[in-house]
NUZA-317547 format. One line per field, with one value per residue: residue in three letters; z negated, x negated, y of N, C-alpha, C, CB in turn. Coordinates in nm, 2 decimals, decimal comma. Glycine has a CB too. Layout:
r = c(Ala_...)
nz = c(Z_...)
nx = c(X_...)
ny = c(Y_...)
caz = c(Z_...)
cax = c(X_...)
cay = c(Y_...)
cz = c(Z_...)
cx = c(X_...)
cy = c(Y_...)
cbz = c(Z_...)
cbx = c(X_...)
cby = c(Y_...)
This chain:
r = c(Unk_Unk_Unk_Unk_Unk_Unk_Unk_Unk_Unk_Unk_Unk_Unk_Unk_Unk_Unk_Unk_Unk_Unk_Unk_Unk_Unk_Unk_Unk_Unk_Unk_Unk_Unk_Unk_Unk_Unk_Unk_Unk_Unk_Unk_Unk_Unk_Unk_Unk_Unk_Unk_Unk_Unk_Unk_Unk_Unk_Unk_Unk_Unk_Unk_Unk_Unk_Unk_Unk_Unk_Unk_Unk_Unk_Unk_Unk_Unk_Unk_Unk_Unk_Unk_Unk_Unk_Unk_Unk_Unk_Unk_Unk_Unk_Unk_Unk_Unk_Unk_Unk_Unk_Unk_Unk_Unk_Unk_Unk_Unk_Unk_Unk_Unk_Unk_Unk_Unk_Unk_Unk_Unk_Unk_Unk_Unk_Unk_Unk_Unk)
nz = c(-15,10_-14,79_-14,43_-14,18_-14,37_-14,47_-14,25_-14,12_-14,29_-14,17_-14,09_-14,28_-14,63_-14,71_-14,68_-14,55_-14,61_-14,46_-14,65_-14,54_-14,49_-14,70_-14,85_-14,67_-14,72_-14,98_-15,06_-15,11_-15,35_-15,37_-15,49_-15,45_-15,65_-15,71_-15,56_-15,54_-15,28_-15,11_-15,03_-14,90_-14,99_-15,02_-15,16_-15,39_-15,52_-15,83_-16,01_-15,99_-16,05_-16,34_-16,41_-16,37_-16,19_-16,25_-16,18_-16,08_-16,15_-16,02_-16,01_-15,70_-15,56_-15,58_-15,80_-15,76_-15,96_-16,05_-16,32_-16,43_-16,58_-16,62_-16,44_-16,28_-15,97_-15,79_-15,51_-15,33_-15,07_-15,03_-15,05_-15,18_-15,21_-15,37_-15,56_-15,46_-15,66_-15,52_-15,24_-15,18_-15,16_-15,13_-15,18_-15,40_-15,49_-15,76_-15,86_-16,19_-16,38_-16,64_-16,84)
nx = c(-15,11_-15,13_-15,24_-14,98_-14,75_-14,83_-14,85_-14,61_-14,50_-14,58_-14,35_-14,20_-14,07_-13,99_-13,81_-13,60_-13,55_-13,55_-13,44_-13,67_-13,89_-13,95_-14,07_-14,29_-14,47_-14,51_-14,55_-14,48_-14,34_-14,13_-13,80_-13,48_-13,27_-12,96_-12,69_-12,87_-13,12_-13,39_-13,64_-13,90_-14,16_-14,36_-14,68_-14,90_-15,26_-15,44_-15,71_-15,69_-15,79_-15,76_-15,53_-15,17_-14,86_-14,53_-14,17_-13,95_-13,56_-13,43_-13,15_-13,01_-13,28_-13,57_-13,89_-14,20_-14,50_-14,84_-15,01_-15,36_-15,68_-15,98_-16,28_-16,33_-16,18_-15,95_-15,79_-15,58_-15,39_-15,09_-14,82_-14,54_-14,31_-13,94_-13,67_-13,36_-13,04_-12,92_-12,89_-13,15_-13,22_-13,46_-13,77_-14,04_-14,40_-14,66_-14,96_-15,16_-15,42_-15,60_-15,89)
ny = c(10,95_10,99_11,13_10,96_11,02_11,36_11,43_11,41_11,65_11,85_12,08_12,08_12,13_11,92_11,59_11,37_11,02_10,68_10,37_10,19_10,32_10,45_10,24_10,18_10,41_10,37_10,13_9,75_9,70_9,89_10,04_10,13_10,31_10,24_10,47_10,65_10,90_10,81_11,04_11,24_11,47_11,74_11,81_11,95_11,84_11,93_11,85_11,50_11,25_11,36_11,42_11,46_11,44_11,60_11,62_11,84_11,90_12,21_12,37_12,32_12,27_12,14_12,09_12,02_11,98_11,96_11,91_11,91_11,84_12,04_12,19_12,50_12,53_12,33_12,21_11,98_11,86_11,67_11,45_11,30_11,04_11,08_10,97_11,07_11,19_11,39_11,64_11,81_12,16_12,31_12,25_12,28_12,36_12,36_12,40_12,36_12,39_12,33_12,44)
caz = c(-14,98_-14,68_-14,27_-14,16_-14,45_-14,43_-14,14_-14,12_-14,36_-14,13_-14,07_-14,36_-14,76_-14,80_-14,58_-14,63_-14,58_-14,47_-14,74_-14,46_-14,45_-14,82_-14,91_-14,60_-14,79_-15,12_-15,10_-15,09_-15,49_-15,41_-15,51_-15,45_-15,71_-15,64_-15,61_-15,44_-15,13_-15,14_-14,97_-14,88_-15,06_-15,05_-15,30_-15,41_-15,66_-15,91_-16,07_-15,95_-16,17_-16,50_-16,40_-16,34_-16,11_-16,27_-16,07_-16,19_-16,06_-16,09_-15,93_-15,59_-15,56_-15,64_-15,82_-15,78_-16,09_-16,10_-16,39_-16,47_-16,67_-16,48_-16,45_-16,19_-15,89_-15,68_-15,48_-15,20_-15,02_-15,07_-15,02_-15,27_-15,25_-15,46_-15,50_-15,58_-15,67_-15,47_-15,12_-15,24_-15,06_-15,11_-15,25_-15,41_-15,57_-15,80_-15,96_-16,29_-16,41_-16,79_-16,87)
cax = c(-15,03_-15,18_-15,19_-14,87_-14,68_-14,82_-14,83_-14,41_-14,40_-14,62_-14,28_-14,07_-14,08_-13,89_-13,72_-13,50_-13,62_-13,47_-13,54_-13,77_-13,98_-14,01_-14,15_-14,38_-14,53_-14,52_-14,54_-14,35_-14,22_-14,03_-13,67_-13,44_-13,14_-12,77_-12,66_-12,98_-13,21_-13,55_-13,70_-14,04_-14,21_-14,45_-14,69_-15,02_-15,29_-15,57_-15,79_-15,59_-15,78_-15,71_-15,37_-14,98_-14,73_-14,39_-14,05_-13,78_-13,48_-13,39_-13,05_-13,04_-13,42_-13,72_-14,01_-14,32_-14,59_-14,93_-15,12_-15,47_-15,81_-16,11_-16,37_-16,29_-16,03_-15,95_-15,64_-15,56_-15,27_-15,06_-14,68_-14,47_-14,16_-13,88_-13,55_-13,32_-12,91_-12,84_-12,97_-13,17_-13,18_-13,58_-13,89_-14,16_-14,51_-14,74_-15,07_-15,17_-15,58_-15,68_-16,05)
cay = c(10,93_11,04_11,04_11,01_11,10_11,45_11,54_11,46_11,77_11,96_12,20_12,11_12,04_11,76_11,56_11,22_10,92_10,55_10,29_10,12_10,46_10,46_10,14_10,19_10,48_10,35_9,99_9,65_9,73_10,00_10,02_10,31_10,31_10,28_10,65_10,76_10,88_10,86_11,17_11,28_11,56_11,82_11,81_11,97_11,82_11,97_11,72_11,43_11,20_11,40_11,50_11,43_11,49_11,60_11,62_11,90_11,99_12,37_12,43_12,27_12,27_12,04_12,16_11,94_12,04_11,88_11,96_11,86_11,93_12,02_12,31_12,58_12,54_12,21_12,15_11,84_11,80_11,52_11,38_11,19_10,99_11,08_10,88_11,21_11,20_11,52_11,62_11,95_12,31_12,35_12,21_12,40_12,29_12,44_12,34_12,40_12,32_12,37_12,42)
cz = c(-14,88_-14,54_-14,25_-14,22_-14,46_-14,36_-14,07_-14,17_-14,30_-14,15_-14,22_-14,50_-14,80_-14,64_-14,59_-14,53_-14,56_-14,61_-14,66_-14,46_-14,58_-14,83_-14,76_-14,67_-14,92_-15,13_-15,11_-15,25_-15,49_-15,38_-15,50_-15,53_-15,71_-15,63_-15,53_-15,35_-15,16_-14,98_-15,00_-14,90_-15,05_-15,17_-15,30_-15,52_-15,68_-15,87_-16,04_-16,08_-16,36_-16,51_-16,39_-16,26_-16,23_-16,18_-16,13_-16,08_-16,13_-15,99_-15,86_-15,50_-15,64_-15,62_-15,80_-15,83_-16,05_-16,26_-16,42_-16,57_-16,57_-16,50_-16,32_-16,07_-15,79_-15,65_-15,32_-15,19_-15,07_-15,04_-15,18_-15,19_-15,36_-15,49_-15,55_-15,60_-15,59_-15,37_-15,20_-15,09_-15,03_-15,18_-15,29_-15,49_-15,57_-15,85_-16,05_-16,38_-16,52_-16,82_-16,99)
cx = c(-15,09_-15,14_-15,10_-14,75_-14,71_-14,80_-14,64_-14,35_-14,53_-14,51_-14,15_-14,12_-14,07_-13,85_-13,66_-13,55_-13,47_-13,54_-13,66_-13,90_-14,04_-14,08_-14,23_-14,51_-14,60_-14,56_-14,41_-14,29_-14,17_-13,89_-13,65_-13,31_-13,03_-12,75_-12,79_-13,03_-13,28_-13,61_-13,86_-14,06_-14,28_-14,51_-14,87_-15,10_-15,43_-15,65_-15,73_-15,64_-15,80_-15,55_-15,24_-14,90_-14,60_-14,26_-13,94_-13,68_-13,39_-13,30_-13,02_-13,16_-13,45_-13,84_-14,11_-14,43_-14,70_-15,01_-15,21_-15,60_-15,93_-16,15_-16,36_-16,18_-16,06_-15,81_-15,66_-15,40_-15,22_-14,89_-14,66_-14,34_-14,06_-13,78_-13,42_-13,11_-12,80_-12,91_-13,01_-13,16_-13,37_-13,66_-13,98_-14,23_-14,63_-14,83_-15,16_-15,34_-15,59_-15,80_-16,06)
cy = c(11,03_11,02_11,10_11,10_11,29_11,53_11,53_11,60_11,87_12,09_12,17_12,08_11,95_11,70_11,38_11,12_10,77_10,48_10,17_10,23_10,46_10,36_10,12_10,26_10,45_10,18_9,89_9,61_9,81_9,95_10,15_10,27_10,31_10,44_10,74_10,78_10,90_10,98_11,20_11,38_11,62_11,80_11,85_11,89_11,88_11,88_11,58_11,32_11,19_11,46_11,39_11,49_11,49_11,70_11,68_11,94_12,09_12,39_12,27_12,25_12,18_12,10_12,04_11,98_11,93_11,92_11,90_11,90_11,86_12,21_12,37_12,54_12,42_12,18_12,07_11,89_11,69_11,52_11,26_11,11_11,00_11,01_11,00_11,16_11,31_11,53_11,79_12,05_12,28_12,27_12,31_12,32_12,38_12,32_12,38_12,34_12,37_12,31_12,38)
cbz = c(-15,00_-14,69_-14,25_-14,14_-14,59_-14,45_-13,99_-14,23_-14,57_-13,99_-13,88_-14,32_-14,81_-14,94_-14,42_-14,62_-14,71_-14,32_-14,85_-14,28_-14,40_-14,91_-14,98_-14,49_-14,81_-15,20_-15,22_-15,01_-15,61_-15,32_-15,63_-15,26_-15,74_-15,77_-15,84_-15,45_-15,01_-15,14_-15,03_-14,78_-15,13_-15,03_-15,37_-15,43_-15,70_-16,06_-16,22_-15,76_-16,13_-16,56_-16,25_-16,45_-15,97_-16,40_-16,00_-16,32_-15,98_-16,11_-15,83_-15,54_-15,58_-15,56_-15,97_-15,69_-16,29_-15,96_-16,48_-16,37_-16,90_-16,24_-16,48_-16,14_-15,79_-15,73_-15,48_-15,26_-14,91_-15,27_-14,84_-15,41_-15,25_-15,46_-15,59_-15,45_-15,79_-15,55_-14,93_-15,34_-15,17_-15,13_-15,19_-15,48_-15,50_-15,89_-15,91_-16,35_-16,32_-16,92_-16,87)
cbx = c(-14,88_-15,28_-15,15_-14,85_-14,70_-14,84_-14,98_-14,31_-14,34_-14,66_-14,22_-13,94_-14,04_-13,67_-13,81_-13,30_-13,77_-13,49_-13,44_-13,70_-13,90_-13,94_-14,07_-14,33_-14,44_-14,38_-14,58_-14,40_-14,24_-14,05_-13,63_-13,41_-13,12_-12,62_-12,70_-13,05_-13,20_-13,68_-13,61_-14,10_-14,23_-14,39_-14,64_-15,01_-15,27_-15,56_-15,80_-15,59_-15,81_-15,81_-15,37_-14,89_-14,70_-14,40_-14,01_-13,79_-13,39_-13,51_-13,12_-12,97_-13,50_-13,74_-14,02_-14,36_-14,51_-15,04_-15,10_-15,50_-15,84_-16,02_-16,50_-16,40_-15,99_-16,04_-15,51_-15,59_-15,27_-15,12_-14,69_-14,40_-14,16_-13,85_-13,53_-13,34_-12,91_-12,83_-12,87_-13,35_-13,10_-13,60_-13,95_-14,14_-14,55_-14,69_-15,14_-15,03_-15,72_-15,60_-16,14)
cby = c(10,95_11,01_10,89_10,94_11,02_11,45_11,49_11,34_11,76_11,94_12,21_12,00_12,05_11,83_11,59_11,23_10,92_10,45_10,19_10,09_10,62_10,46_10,01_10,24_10,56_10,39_9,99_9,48_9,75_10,13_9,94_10,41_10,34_10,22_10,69_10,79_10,95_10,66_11,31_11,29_11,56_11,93_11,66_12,09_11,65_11,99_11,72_11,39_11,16_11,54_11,62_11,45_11,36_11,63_11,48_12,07_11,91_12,50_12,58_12,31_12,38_11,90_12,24_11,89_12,03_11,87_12,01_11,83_11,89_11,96_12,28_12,61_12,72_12,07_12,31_11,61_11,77_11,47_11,27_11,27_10,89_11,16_10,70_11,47_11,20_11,64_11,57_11,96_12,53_12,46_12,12_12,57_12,14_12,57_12,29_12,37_12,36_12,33_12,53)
């Protein structure tokens, strides 16, 4: 996800999205779940194609994790879409590479 989507979180982590905004982002199969908001994300990635995104929530925060395998240090930008059950306080995102 690129473009626009990042540069919306020029000044913020996160930020909540319509379901018109989401499946702009993501495509015309997105669903968002009874119960939830889909929200825009901050998000770093390693190796992107040896790796994974995973999505925790600690507290009233959202962590966003990439980890991947790959030989010395590579990180992109990037944005997700979440669909969350709670409106969080913060976001944070790390990335994790194993040689």
């Amino acid at each position: 996800m690129s473009g626009n989507a990042e540069s919306e979180l020029q000044k913020n982590t996160f930020i909540p999205l319509s379901d018109v905004k989401a499946r702009k982002y993501t495509g015309h199969y997105y669903i968002c779940p009874k119960g939830k908001r889909p929200y825009l994300v901050r998000a770093v990635a390693g190796f992107a194609g040896t790796g994974k995104f995973q999505v925790y929530r600690v507290g009233q925060s959202i962590w966003v994790a990439h980890e991947s395998l790959g030989r010395g240090w590579a990180s992109a930008r990037t944005a997700m879409v979440v669909n969350l059950d709670f409106e969080p306080t913060a976001a944070y995102a790390t990335v994790s590479i194993i040689e």
